[in-house]
C-alpha positions in Angstrom: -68.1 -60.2 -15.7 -65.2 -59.4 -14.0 -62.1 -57.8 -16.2 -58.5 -56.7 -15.9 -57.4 -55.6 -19.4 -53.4 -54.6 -19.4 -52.5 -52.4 -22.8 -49.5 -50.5 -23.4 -46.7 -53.2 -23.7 -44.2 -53.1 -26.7 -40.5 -53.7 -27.7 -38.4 -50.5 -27.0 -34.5 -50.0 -27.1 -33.0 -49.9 -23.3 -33.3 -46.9 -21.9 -36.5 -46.0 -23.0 -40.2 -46.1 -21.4 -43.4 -47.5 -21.4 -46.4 -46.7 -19.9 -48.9 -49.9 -18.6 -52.4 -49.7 -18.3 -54.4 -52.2 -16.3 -58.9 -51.2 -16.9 -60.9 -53.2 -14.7 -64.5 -53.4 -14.6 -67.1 -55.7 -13.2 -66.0 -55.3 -9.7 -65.5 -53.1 -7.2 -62.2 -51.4 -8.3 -61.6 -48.6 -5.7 -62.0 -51.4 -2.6 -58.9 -53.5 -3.8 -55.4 -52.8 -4.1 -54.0 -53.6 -7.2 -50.4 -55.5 -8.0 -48.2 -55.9 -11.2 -46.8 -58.9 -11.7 -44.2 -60.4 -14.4 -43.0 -63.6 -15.5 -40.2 -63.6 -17.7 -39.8 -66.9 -20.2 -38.3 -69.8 -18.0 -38.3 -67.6 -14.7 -40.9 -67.4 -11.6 -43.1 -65.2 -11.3 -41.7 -61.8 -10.1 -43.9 -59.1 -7.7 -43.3 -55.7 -9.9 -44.9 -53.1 -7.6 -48.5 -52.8 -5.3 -50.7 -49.7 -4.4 -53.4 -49.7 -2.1 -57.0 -49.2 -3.0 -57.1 -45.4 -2.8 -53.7 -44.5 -4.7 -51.3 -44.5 -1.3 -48.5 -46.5 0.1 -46.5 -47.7 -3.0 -44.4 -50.3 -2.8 -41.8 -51.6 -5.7 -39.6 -54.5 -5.8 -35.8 -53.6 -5.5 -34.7 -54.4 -9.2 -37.4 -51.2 -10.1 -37.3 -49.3 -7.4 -36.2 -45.7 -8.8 -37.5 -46.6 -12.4 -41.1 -48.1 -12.2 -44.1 -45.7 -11.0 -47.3 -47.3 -10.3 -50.3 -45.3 -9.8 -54.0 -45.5 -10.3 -57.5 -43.6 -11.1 -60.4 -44.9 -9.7 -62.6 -42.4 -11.6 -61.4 -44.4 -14.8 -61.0 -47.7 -12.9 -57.7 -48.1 -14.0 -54.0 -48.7 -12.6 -51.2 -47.4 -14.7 -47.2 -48.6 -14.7 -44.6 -46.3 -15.9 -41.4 -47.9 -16.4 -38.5 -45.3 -17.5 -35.2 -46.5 -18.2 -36.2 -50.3 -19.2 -33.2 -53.2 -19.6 -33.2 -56.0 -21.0 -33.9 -57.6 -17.9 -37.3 -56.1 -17.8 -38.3 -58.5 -20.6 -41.3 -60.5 -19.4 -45.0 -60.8 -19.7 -46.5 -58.1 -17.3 -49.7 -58.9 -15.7 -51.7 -56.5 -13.3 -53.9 -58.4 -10.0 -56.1 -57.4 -7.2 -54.5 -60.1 -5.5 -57.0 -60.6 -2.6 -60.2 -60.8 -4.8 -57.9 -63.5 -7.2 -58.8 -61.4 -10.1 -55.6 -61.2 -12.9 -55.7 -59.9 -16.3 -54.3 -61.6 -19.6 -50.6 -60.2 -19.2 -48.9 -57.8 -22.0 -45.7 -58.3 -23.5 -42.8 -56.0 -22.6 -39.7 -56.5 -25.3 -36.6 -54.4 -24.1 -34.1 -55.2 -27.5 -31.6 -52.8 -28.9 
């Protein structure tokens, strides 16, 4: 059975961090790259950040860049998101996706409130 089980969302004050995890199993893990996603209540869906299947070529969306580090272990078949300096706007539901096989997790709540 194929899984993608994000952890490590929360409410913190802006300015602060938070660490994502994304675990997958029942696939293939270090053969897809791997995607974070969020979706903010009444908003689209927003691309977050991508890495490639063995850790390399990062890539973030612009209102991250500089804050959000994506980065992955294939030994522990999981993707991590650090996310320093959060805002408010970084409310949303933050899902993680290996896009091209169609697998998504359940999504994990990130609260940015003072």
């Amino acid at each position: 059975q194929v899984q993608l089980v994000e952890s490590g969302g929360g409410l913190v004050q802006p300015g602060g961090s938070l660490r994502l995890s994304c675990a997958a199993s029942g696939f293939t893990f270090s053969r897809y790259a791997v995607t974070w996603y969020r979706q903010a209540p009444g908003k689209e869906r927003e691309w977050v950040a991508t890495i490639n299947s063995i850790g390399g070529n990062p890539g973030y969306a612009d209102s991250v860049k500089g804050r959000f580090a994506i980065s992955r272990d294939n030994a522990k078949n999981t993707v991590y998101l650090q996310m320093n300096n959060l805002k408010p706007e970084d409310t949303a539901v933050y899902y993680c996706s290996a896009p091209i096989a169609g697998y998504w997790g359940q999504g994990t709540q990130v609260t940015v409130s003072s």
